[in-house]
N, CA, C and O atoms as a DFTB+ gen file, in Angstrom:
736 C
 N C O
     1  1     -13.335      35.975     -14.630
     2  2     -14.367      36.870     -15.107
     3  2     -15.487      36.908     -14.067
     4  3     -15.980      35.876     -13.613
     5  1     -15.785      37.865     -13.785
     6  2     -16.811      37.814     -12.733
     7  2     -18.216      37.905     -13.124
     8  3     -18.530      38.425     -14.194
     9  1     -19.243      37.336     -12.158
    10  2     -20.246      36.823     -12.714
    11  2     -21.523      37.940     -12.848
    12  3     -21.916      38.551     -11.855
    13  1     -21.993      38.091     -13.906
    14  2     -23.146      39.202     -13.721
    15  2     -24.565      38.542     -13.204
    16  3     -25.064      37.449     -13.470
    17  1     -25.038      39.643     -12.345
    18  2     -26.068      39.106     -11.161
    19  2     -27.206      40.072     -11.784
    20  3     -27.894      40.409     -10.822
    21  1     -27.640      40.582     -12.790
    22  2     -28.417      41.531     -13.111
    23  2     -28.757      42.454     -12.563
    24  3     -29.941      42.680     -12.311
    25  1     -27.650      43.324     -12.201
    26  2     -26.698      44.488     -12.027
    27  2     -26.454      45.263     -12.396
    28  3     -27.378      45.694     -13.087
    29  1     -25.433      46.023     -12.398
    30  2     -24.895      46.503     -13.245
    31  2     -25.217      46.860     -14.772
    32  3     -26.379      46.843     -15.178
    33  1     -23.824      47.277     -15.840
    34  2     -24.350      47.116     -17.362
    35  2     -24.569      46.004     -17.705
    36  3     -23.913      45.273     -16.963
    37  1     -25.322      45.219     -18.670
    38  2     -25.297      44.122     -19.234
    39  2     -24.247      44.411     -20.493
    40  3     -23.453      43.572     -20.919
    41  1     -24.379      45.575     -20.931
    42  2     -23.251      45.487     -21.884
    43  2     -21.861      45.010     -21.629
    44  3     -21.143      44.424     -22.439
    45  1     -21.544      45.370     -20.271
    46  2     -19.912      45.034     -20.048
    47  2     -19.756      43.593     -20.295
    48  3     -18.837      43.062     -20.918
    49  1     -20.960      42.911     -19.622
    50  2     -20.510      41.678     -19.515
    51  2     -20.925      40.918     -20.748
    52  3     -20.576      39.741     -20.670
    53  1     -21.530      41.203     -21.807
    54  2     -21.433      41.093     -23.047
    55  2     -19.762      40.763     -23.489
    56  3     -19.020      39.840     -23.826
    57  1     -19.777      41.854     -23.290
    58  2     -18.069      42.528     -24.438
    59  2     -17.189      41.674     -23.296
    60  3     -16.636      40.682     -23.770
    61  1     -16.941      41.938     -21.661
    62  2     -16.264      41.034     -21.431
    63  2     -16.191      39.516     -21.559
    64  3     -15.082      38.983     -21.507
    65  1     -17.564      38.598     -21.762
    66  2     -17.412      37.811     -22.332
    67  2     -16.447      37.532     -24.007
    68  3     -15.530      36.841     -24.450
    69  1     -17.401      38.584     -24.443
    70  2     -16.847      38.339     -26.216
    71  2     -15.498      38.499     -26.138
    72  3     -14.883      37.775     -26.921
    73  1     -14.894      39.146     -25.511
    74  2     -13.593      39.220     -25.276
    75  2     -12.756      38.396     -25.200
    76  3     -11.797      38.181     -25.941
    77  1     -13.341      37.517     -23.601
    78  2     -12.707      36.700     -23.369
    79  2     -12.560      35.176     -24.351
    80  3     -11.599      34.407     -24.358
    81  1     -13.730      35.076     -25.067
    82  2     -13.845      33.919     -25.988
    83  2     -13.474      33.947     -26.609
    84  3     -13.140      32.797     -26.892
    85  1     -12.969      34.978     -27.687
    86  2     -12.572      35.440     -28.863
    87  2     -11.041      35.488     -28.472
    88  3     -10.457      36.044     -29.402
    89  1     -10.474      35.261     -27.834
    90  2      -8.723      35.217     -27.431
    91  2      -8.621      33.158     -27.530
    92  3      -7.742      32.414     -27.965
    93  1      -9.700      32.943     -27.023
    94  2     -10.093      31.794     -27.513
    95  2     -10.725      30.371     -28.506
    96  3     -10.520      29.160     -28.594
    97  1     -11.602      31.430     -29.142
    98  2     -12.367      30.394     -30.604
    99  2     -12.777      31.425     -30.663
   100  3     -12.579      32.366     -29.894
   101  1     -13.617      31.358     -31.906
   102  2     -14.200      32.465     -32.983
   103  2     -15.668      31.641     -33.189
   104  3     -16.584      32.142     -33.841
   105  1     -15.757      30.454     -32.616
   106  2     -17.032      29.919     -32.562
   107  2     -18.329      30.410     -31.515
   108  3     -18.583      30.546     -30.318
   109  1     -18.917      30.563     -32.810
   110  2     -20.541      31.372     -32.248
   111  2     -20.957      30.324     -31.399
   112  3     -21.465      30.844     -30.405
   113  1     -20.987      28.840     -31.307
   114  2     -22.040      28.344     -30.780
   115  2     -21.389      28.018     -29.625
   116  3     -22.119      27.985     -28.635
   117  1     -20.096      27.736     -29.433
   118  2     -19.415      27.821     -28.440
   119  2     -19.665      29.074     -27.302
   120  3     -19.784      28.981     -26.080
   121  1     -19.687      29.885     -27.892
   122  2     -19.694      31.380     -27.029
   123  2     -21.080      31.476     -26.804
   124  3     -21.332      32.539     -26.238
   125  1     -22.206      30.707     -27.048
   126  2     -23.361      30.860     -26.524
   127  2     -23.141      29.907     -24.918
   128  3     -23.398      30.362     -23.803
   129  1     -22.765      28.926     -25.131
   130  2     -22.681      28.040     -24.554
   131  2     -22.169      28.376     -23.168
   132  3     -22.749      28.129     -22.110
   133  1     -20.774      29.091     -23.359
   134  2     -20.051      29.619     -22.156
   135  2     -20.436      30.561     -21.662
   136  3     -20.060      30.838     -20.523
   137  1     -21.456      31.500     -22.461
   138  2     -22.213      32.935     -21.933
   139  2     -23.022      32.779     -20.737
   140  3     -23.334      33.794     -20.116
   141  1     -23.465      31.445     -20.268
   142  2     -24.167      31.603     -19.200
   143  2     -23.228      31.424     -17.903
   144  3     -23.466      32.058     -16.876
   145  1     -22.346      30.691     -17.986
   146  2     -21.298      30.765     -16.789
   147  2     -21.104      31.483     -16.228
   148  3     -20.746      31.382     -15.055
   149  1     -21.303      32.750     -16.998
   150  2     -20.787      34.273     -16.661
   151  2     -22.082      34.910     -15.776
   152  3     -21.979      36.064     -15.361
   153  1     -23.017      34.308     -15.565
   154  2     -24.542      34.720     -15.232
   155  2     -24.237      34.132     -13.295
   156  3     -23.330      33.485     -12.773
   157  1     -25.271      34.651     -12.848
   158  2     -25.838      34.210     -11.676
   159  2     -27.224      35.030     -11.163
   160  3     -27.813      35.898     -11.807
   161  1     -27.495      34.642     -10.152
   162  2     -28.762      34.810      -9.671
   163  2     -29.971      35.531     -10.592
   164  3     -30.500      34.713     -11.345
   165  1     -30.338      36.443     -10.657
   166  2     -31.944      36.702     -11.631
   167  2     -31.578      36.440     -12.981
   168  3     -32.222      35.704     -13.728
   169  1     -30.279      37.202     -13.363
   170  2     -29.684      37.217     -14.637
   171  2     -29.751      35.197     -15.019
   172  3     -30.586      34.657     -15.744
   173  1     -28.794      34.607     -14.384
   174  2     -28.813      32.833     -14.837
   175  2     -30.233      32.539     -14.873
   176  3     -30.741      32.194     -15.940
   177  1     -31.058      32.658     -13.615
   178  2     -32.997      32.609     -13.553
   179  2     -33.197      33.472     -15.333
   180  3     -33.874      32.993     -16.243
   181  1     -32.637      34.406     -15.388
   182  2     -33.481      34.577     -16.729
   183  2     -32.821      33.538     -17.661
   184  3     -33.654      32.714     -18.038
   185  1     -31.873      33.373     -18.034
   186  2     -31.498      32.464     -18.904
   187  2     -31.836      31.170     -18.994
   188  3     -31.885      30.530     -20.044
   189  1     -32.096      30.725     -17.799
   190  2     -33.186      29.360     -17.899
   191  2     -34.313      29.092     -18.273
   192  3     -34.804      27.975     -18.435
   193  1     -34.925      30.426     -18.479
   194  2     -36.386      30.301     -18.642
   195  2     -36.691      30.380     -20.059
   196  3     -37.725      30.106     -20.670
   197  1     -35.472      30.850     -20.479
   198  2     -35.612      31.310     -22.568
   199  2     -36.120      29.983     -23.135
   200  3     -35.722      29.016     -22.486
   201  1     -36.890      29.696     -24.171
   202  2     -37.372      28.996     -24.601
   203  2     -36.245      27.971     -25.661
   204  3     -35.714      28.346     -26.706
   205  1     -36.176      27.258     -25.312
   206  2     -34.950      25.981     -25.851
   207  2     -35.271      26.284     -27.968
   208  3     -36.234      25.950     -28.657
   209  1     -34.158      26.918     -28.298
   210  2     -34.424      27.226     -29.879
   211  2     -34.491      28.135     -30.052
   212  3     -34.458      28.282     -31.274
   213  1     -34.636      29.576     -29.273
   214  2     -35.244      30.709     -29.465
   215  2     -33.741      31.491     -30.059
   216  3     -33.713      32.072     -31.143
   217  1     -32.793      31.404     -29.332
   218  2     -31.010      31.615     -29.730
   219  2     -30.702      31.407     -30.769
   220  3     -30.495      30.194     -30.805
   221  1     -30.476      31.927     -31.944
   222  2     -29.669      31.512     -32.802
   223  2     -28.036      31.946     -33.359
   224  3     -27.187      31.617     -34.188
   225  1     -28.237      32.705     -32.502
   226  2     -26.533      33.294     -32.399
   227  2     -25.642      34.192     -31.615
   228  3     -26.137      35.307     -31.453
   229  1     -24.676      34.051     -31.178
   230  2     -24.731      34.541     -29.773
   231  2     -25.156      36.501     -29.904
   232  3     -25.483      37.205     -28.949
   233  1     -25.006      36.953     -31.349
   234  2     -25.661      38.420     -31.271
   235  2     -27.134      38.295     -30.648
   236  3     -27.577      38.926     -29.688
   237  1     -27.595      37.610     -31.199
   238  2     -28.951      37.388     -30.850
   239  2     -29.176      37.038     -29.520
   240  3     -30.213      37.460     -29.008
   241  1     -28.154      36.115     -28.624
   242  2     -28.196      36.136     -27.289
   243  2     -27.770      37.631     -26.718
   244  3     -28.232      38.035     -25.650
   245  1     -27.096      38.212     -27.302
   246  2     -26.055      39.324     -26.645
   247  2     -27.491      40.252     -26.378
   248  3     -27.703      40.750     -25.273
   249  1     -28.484      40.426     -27.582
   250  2     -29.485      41.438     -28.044
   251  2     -30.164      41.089     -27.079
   252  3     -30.149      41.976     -26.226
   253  1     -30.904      40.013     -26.717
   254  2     -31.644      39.349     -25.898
   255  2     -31.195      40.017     -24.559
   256  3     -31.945      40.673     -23.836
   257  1     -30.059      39.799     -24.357
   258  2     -29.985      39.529     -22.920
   259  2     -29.844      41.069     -22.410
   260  3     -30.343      41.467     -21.358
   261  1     -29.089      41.880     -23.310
   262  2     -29.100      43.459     -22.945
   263  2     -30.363      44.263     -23.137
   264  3     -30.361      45.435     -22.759
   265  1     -31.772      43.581     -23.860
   266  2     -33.113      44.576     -24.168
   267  2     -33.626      43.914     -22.483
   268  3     -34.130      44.781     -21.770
   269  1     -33.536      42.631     -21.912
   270  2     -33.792      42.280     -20.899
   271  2     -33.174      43.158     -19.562
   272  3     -33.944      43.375     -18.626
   273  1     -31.952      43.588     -19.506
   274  2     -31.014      43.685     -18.551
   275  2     -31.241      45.689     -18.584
   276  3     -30.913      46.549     -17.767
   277  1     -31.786      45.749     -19.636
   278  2     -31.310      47.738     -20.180
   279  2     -31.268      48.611     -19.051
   280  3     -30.490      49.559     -18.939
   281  1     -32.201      48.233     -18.150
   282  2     -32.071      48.610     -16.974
   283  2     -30.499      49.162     -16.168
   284  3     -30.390      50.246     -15.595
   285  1     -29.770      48.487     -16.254
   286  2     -28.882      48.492     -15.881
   287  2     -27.207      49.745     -16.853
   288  3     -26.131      50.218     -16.488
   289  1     -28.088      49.710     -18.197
   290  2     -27.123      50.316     -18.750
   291  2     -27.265      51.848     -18.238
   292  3     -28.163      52.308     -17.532
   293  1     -26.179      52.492     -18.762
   294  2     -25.887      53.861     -17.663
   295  2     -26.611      54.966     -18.888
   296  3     -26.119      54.994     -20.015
   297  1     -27.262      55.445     -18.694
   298  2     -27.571      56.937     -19.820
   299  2     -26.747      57.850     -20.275
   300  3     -26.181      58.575     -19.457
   301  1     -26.531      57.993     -21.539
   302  2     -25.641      58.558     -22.037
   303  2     -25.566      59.998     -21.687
   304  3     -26.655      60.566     -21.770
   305  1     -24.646      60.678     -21.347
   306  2     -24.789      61.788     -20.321
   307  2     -23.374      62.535     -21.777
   308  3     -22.495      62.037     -22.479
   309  1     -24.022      64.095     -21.514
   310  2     -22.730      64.646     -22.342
   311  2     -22.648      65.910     -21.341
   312  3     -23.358      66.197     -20.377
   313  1     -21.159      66.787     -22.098
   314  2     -20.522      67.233     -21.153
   315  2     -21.462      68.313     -20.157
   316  3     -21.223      68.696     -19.012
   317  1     -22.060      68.481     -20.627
   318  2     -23.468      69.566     -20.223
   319  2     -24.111      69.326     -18.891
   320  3     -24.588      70.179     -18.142
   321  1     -24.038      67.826     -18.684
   322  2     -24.682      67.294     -17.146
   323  2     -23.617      68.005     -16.619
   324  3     -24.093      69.110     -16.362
   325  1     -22.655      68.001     -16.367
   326  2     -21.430      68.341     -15.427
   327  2     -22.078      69.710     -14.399
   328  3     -22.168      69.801     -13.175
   329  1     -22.536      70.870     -15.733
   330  2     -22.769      71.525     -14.880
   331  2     -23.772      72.007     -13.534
   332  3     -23.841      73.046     -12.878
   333  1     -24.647      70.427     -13.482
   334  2     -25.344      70.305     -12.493
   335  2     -24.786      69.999     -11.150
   336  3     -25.248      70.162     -10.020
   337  1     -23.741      69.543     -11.555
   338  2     -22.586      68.162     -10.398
   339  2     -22.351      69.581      -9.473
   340  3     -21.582      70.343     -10.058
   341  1     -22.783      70.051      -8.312
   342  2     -21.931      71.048      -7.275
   343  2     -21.647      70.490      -6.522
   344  3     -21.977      69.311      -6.391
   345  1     -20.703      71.322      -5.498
   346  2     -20.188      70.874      -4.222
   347  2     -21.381      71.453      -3.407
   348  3     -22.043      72.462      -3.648
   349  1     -21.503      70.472      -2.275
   350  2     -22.819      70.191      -1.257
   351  2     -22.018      70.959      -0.099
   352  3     -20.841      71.226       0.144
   353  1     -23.404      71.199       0.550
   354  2     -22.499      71.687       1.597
   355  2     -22.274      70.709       2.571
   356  3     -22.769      69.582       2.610
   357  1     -21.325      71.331       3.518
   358  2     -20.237      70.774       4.143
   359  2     -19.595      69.102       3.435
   360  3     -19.542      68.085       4.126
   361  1     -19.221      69.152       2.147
   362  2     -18.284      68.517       1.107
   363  2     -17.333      69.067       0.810
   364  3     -17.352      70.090       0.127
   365  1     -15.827      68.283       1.442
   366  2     -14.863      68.712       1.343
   367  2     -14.610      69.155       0.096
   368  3     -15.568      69.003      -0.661
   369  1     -13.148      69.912      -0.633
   370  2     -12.893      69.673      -1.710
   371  2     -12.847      68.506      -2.612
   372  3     -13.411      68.057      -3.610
   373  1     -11.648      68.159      -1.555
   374  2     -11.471      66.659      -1.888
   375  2     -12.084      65.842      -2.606
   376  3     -11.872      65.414      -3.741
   377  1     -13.449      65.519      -1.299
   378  2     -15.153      64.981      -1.958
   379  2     -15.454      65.330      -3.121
   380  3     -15.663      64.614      -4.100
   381  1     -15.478      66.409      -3.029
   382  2     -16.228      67.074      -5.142
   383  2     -15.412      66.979      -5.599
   384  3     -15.587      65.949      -6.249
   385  1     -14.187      67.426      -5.863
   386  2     -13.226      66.676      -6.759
   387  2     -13.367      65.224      -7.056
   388  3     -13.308      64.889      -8.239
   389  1     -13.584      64.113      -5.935
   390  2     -13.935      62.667      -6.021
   391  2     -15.197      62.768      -7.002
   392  3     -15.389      62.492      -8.187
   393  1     -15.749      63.143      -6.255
   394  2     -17.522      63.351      -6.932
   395  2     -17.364      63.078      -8.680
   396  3     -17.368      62.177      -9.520
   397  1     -17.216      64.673      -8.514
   398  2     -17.095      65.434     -10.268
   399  2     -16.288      64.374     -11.335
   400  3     -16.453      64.215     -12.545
   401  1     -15.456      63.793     -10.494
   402  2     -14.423      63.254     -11.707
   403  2     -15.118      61.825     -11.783
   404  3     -15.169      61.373     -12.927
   405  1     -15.721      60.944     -10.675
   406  2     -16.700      60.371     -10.883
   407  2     -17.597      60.169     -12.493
   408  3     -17.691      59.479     -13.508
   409  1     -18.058      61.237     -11.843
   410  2     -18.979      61.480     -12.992
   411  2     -18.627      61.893     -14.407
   412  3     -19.288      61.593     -15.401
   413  1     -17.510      62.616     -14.392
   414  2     -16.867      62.990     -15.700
   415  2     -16.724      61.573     -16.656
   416  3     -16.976      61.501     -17.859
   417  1     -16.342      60.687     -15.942
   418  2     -15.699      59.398     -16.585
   419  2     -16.675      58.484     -16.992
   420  3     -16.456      57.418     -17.568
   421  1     -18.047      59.063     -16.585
   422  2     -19.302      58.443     -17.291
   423  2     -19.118      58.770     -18.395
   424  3     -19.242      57.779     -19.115
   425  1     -18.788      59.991     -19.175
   426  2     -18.829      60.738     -20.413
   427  2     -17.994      60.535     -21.267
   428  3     -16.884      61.067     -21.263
   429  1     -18.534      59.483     -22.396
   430  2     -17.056      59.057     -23.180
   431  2     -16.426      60.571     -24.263
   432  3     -15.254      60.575     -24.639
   433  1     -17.243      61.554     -24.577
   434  2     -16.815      62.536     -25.481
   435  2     -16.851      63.831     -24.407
   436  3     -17.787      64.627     -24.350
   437  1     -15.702      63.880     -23.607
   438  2     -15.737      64.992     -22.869
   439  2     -15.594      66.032     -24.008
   440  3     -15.371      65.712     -25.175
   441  1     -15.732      67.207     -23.602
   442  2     -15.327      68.880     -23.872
   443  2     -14.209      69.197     -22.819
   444  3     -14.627      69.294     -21.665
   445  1     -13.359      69.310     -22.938
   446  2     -12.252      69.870     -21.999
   447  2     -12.396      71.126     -21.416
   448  3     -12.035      71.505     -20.302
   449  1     -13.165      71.929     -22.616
   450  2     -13.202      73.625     -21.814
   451  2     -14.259      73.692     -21.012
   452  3     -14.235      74.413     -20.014
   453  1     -15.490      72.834     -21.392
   454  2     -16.659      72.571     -20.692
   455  2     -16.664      72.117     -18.918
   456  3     -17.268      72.437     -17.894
   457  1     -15.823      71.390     -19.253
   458  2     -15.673      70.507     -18.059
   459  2     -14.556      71.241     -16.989
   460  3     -14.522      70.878     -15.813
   461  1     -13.523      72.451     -17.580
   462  2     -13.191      73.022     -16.519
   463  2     -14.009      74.090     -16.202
   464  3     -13.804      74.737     -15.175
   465  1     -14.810      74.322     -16.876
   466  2     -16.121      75.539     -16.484
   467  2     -16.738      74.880     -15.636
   468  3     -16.679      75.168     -14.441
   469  1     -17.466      73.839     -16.118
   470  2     -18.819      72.881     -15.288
   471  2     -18.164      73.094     -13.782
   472  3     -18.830      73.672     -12.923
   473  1     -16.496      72.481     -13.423
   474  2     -15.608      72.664     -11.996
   475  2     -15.991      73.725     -10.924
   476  3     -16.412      73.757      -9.768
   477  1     -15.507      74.840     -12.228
   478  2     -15.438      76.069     -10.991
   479  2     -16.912      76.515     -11.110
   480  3     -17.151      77.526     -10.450
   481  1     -17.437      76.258     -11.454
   482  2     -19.203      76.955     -11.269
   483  2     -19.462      76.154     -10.026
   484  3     -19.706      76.586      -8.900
   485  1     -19.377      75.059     -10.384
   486  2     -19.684      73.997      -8.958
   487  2     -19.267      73.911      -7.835
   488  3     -19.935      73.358      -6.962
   489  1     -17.757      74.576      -7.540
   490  2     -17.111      74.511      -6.369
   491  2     -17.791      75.687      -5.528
   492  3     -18.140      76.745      -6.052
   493  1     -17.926      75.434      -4.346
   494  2     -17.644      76.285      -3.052
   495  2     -16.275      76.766      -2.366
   496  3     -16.103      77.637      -1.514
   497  1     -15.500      76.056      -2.907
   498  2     -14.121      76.736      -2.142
   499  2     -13.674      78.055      -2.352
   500  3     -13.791      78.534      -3.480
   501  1     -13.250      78.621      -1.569
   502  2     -13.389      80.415      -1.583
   503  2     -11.753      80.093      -2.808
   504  3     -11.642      80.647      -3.902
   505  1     -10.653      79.056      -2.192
   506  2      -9.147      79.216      -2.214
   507  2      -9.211      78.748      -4.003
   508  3      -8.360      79.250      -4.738
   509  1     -10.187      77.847      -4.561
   510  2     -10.156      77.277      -5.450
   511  2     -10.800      78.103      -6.782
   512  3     -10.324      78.195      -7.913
   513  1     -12.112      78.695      -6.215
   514  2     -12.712      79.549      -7.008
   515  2     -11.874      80.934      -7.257
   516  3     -12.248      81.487      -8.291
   517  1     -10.850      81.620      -6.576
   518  2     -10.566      82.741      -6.081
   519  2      -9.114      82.426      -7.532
   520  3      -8.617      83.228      -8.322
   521  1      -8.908      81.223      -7.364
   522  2      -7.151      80.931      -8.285
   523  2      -7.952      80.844      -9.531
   524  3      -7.468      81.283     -10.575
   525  1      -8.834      80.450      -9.517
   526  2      -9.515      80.004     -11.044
   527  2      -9.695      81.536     -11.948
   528  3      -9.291      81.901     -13.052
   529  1     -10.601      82.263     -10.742
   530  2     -11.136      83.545     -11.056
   531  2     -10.027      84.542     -11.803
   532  3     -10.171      85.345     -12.725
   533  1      -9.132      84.244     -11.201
   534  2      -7.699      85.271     -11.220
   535  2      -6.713      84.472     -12.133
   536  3      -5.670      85.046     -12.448
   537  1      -6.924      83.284     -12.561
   538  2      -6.367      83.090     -13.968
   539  2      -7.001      81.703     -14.152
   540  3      -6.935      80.968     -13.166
   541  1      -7.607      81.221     -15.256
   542  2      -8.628      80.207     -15.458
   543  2      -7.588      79.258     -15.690
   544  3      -6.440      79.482     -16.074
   545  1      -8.239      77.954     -15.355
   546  2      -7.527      76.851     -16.090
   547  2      -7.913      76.215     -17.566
   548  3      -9.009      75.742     -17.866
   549  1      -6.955      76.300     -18.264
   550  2      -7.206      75.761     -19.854
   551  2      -7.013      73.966     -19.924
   552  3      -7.135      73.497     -21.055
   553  1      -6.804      73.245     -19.101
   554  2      -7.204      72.307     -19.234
   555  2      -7.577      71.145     -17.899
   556  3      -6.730      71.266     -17.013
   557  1      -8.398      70.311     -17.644
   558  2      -8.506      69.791     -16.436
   559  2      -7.448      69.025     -16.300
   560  3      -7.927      68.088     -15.662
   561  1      -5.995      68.701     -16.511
   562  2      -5.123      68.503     -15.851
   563  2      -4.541      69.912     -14.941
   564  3      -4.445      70.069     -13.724
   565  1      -4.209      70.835     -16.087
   566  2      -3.963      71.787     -14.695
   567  2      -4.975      72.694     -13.731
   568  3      -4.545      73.563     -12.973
   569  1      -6.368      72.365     -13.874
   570  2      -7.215      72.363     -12.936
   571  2      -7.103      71.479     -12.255
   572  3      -6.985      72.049     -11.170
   573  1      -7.026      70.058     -11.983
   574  2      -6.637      69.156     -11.071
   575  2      -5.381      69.353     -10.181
   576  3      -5.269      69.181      -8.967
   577  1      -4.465      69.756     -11.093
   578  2      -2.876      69.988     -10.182
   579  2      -3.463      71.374      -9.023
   580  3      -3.281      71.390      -7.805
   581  1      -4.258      72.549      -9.936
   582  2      -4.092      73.669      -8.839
   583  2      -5.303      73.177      -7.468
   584  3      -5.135      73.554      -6.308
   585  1      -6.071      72.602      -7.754
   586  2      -6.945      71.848      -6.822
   587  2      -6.013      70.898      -5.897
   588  3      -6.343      70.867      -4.712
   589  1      -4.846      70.086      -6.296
   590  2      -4.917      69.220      -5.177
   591  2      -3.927      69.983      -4.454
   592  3      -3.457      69.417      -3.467
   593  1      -3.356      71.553      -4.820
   594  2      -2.825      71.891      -3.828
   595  2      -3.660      72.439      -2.926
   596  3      -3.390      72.061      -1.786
   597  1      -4.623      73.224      -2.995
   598  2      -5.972      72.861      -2.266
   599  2      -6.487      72.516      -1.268
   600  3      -6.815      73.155      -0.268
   601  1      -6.615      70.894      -1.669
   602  2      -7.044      69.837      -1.223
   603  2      -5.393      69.716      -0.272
   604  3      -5.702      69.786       0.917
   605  1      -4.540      69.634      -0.345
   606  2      -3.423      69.457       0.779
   607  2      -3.540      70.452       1.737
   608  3      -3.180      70.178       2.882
   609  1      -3.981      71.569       1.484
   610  2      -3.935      72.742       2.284
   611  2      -4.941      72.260       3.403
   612  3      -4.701      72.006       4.584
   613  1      -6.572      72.183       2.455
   614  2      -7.924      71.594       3.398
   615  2      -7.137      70.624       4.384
   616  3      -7.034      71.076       5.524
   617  1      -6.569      69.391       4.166
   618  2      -6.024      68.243       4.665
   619  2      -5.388      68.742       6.159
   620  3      -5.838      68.634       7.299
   621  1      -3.923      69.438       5.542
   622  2      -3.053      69.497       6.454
   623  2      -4.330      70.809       7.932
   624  3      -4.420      70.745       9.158
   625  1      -4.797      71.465       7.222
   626  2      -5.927      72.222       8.030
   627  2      -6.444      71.513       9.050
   628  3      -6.497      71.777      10.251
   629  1      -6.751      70.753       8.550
   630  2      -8.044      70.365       9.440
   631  2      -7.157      68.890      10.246
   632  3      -7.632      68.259      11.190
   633  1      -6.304      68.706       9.827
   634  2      -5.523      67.809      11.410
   635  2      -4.574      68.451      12.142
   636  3      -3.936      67.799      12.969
   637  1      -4.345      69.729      11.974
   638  2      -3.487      70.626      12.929
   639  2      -3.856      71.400      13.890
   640  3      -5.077      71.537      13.806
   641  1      -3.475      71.920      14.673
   642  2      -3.647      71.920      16.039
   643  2      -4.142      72.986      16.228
   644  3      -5.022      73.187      17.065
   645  1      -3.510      74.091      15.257
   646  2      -4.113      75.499      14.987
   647  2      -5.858      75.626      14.644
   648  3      -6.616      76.481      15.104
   649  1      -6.126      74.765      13.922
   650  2      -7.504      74.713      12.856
   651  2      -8.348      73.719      14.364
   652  3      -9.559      73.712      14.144
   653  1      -8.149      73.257      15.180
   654  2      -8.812      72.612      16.355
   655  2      -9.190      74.107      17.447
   656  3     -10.268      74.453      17.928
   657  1      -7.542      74.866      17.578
   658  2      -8.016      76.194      18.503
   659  2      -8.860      77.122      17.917
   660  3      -9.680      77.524      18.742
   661  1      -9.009      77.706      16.646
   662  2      -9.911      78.109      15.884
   663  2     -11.400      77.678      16.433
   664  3     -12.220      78.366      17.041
   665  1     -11.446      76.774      16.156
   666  2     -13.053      75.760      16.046
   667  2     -13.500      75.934      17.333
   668  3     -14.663      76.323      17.437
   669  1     -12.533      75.643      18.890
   670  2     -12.790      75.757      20.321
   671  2     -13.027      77.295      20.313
   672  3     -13.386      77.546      21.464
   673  1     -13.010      78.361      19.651
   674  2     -12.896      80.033      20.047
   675  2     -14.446      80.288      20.549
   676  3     -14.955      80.818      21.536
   677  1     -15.104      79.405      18.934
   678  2     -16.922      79.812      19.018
   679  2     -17.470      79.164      20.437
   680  3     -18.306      79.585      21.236
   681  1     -16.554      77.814      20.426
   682  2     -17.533      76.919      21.256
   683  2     -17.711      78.230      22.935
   684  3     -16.917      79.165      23.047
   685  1     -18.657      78.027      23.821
   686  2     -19.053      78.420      25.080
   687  2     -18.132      77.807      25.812
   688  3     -17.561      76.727      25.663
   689  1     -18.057      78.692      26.678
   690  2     -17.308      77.727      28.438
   691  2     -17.990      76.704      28.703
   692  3     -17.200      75.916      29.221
   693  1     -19.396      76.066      28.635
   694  2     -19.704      75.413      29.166
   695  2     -19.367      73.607      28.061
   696  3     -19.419      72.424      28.397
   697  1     -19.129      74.126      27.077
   698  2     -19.118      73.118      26.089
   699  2     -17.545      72.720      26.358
   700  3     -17.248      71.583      25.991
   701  1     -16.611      73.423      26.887
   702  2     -15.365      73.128      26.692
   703  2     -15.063      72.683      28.470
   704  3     -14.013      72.111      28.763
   705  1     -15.849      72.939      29.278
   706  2     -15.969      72.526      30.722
   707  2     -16.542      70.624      29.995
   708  3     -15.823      69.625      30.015
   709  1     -17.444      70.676      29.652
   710  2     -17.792      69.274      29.497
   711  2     -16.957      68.539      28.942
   712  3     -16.645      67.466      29.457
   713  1     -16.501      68.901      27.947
   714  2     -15.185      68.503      27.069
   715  2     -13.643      68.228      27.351
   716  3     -12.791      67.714      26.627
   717  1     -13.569      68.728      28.608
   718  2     -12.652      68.503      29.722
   719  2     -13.158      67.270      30.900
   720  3     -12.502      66.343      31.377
   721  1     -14.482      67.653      31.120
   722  2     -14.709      66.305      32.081
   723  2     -15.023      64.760      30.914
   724  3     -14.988      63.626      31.391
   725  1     -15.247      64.955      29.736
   726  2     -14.911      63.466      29.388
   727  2     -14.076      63.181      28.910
   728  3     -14.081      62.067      28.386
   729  1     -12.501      64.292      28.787
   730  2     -11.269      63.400      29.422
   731  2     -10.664      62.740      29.868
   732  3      -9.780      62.000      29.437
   733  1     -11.406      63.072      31.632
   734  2     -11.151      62.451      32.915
   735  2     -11.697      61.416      33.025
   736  3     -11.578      60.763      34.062
């Protein structure tokens, strides 16, 4: 179990504690006991400093230690943030796809139709917006499938040899003269 450093959620490491004890004893005073193991640096510093008696059960530690830690818990976000999430510029597909789904998985009560809207509002891709436009996707699995063909296209693009002569057309003679002498 890894150790919480006052970090992160404090809730996880709540529940992953309770978890882990509870496969083990069902004893409260026990599970106070082992709850600090799970601690290190500011987080263990706070637990030392609690006043000897103040605990009376590990809810009451759990309460304690997450009104201390709240900081750390994530804000409940519903499907509605999504449609802030865009693709940046010069962010691959790829990237916002990474991004977006990121963030989706903050959201324990997605909207499915929401969330393939929130997508294509957000994208910049001409190839992605253009398939969406011309027949929508009804659910973000097959918005994901028509995206990562996409995203293979972007890929195979941009390490081929064709998509390099392209890019050299704009550059000047003098940029591609230099570009030849640090070859040599």
């Amino acid at each position: 179990m890894a150790a919480y450093d006052s970090t992160g959620n404090p809730r996880e490491d709540v529940l992953n504690c309770k978890m882990f004890m509870e496969l083990q004893t069902h004893s409260d005073a026990l599970m106070c006991k082992v709850f600090p193991t799970t601690l290190t640096g500011p987080a263990w510093a706070w637990f030392n400093s609690l006043d000897a008696g103040s605990i009376k059960s590990f809810l009451d530690l759990a309460s304690v230690f997450i009104s201390r830690f709240i900081r750390g818990v994530p804000a409940k976000r519903k499907t509605s943030y999504l449609e802030i999430v865009r693709q940046r510029r010069n962010e691959s597909l790829r990237e916002y796809v990474a991004r977006f789904n990121s963030e989706a998985l903050q959201i324990l009560e997605l909207d499915e139709a929401r969330v393939v809207e929130a997508m294509q509002k957000g994208t910049t891709s001409p190839k992605s917006f253009g398939s969406l436009c011309r027949k929508t996707a009804t659910t973000l699995a097959e918005l994901m499938k028509r995206d990562e063909k996409y995203i293979r296209q972007d890929d195979a693009l941009t390490t081929s040899r064709f998509a390099r002569e392209i890019g050299d057309r704009g550059k000047t003679v003098e940029d591609k003269r230099s570009k030849r002498q640090e070859r040599r």
